[in-house]
C-alpha positions in Angstrom: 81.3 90.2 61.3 78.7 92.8 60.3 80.8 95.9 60.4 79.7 97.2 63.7 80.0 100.7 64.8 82.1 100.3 68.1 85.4 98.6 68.3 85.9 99.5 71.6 86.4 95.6 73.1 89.1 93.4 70.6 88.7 90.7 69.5 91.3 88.9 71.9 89.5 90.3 74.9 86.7 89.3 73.1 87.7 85.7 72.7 89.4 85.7 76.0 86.5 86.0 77.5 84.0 83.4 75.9 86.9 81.1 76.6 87.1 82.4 80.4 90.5 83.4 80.3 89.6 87.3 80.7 91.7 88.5 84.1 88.9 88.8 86.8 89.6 92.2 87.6 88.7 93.2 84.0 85.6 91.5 83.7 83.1 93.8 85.2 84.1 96.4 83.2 84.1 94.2 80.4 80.6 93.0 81.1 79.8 96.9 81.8 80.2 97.4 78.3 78.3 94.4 77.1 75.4 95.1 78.6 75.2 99.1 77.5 76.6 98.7 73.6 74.3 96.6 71.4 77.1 96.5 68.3 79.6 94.9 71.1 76.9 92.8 72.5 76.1 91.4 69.0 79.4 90.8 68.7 80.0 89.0 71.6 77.1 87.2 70.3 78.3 86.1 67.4 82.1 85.2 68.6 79.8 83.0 71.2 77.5 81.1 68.3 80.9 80.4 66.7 82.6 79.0 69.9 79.7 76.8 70.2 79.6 75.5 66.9 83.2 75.1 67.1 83.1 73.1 70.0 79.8 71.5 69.1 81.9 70.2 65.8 85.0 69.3 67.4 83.0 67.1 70.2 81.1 65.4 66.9 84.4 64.8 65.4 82.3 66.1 62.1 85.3 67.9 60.5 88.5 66.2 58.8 91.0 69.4 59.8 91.3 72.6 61.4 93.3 75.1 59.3 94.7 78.9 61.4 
């Protein structure tokens, strides 16, 4: 990450979301945010291009392990 001024939306929420897992009822507000904080929304970008990659990688069987 870049070191973005708001931290107002963590990381789990954060991945929760991309993955569709975030509780519907806190999605609009969620989204809310998104759309009116450009550090969160570059964020979310970024956890996004990373999921994708991730996926994009895992689908391509181009990678020998995973380590957590």
């Amino acid at each position: 990450m870049n070191g973005l001024a708001c931290n107002r939306i963590a990381l789990g929420d954060l991945a929760d979301y991309v993955a569709g897992d975030l509780p519907d009822a806190d999605v609009a507000a969620f989204e809310e945010h998104l759309f009116s904080c450009v550090d969160c929304a570059a964020r979310a970008a970024e956890f996004d291009a990373l999921d994708r990659g991730i996926r994009a990688a895992a689908r391509a069987a181009d990678f020998n392990g995973f380590v957590t």
